[in-house]
C-alpha positions in Angstrom: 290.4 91.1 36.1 288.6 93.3 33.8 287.5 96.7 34.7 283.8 97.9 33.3 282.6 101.0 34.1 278.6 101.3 35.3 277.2 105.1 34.1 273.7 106.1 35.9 272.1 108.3 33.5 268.9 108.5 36.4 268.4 111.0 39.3 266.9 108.7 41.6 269.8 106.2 43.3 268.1 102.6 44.3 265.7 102.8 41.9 264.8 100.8 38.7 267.5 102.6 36.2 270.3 101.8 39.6 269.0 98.7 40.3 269.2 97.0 36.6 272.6 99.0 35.9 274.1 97.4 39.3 272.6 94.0 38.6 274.8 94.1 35.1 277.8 95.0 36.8 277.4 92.2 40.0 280.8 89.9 39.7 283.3 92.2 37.7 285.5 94.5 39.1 283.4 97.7 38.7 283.4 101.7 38.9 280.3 102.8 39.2 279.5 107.0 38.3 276.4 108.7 38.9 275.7 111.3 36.5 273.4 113.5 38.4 276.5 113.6 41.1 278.9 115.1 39.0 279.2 118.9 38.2 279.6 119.0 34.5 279.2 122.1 32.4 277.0 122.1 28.7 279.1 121.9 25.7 280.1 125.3 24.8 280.5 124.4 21.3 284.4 125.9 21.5 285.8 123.5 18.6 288.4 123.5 20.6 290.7 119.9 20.9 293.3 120.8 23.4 296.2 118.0 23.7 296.8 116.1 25.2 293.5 117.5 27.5 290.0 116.3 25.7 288.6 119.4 26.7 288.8 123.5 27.8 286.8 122.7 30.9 287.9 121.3 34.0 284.8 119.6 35.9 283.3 116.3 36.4 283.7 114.8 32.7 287.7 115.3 33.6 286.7 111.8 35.6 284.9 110.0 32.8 287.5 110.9 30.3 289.7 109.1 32.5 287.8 106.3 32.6 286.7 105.8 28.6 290.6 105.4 28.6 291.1 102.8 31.0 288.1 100.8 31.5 287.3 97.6 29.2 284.0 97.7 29.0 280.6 100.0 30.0 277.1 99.9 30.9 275.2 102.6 30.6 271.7 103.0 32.2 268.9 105.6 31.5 265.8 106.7 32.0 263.8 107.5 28.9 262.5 110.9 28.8 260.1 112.0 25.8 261.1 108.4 24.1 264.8 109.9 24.2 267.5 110.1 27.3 267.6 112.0 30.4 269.3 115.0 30.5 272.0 113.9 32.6 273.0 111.5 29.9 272.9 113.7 27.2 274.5 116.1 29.3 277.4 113.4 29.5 277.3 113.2 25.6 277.5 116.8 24.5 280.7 116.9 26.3 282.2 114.3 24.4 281.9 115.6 21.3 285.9 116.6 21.7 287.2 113.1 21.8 286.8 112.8 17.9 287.3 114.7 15.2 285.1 114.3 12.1 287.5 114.4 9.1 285.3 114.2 5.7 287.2 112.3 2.9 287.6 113.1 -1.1 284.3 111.7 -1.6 282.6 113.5 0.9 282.1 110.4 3.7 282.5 111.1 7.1 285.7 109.5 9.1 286.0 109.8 12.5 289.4 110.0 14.3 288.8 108.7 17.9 290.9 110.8 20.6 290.3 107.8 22.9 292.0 104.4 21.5 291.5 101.9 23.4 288.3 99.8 22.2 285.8 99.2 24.4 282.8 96.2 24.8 279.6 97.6 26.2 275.6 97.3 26.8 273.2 100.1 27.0 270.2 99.7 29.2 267.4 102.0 28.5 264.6 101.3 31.1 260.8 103.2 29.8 257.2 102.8 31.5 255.4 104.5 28.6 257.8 104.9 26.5 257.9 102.1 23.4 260.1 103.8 20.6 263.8 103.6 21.4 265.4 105.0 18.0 265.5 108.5 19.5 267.2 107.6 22.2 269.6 105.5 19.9 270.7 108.4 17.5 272.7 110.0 20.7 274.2 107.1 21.8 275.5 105.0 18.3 277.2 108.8 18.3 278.5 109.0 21.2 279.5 105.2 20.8 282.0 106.3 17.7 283.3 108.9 20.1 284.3 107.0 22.7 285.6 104.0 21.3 282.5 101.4 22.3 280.9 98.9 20.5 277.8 97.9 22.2 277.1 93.8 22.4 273.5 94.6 23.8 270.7 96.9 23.9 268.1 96.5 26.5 264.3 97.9 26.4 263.4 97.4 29.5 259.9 98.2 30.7 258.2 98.3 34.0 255.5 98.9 35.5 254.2 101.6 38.5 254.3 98.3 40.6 257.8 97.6 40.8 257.7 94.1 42.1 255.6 92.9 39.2 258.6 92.2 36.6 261.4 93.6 38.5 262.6 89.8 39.4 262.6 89.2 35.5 264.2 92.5 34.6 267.0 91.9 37.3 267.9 88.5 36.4 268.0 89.7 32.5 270.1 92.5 33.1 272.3 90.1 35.4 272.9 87.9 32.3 273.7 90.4 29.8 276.4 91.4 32.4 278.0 88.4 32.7 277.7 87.9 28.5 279.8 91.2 28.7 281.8 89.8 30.9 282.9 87.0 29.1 282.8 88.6 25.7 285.6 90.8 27.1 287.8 88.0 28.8 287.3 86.0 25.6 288.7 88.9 23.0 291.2 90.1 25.4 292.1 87.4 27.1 292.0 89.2 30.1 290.4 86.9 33.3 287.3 87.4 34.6 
């Protein structure tokens, strides 16, 4: 069965960020992290790569390193803050900064050589009420992508309202399917059963 990893990049457990990230995971065989649960320190910009540790620190991202190098797939969920992530998510980011190196080539271009190798499917869920502009929020996490070894199958904008029984039905059932596309989309290039 394959193993996909749910992140919660919200504060608030059973609410619409929870809800839509659970919803993608429903039928796979699932971890499920909560950001805001795990004690992880800011990057200290150390430039530091111990081996074969990822980084200096020994705290809650000792868990998720773990997982990026297990796990065959990933949804990650967040809030948008200021058109951008929530801090708990970037958080998560900073610190994984230390599972690539950026090697720059003869002519200048930028290589990156992944500390975590195995190759990962995954769908990022960014859920907004005012919010409309998701290209800041996508600058961290096509980043952290590369870092981490993930190619994302799916973006979703999804947007609510203060009422959360007006679209929430719609929103569910949307994430539902995109998590069962990953699903298959992962059995189907790994051959790995579902």
């Amino acid at each position: 069965m394959i193993h996909i990893l749910g992140i919660v990049g919200s504060p608030r457990k059973g609410k619409n960020t929870d809800s839509l990230v659970q919803k993608a995971l429903d039928g796979a065989k699932i971890t499920k992290v909560y950001l805001n649960d795990l004690k992880i320190k800011p990057c200290q910009a150390c430039s530091k790569h111990p081996n074969p540790e990822y980084c200096i620190y020994k705290d809650g991202m000792s868990k998720l390193y773990r997982l990026f190098e297990s796990v065959d797939g990933i949804i990650l969920g967040t809030p948008a803050y200021y058109e951008t992530i929530s801090s708990q998510t970037k958080l998560m980011i900073d610190r994984c900064n230390c599972l690539a190196k950026i090697q720059r080539t003869s002519s200048e271009k930028i290589k990156f050589i992944r500390r975590i190798k195995k190759p990962k499917l995954g769908v990022f869920i960014w859920v907004a009420d005012c919010s409309t502009n998701i290209k800041p929020a996508l600058a961290s996490i096509r980043f952290w992508c590369l870092d981490i070894n993930l190619k994302l199958t799916k973006i979703l904008k999804m947007y609510h309202s203060n009422d959360k029984d007006s679209n929430f039905k719609e929103l569910s059932e949307i994430s539902y399917q995109t998590g069962k596309k990953l699903a298959k989309i992962i059995n189907k290039s790994s051959g790995i059963k579902v």
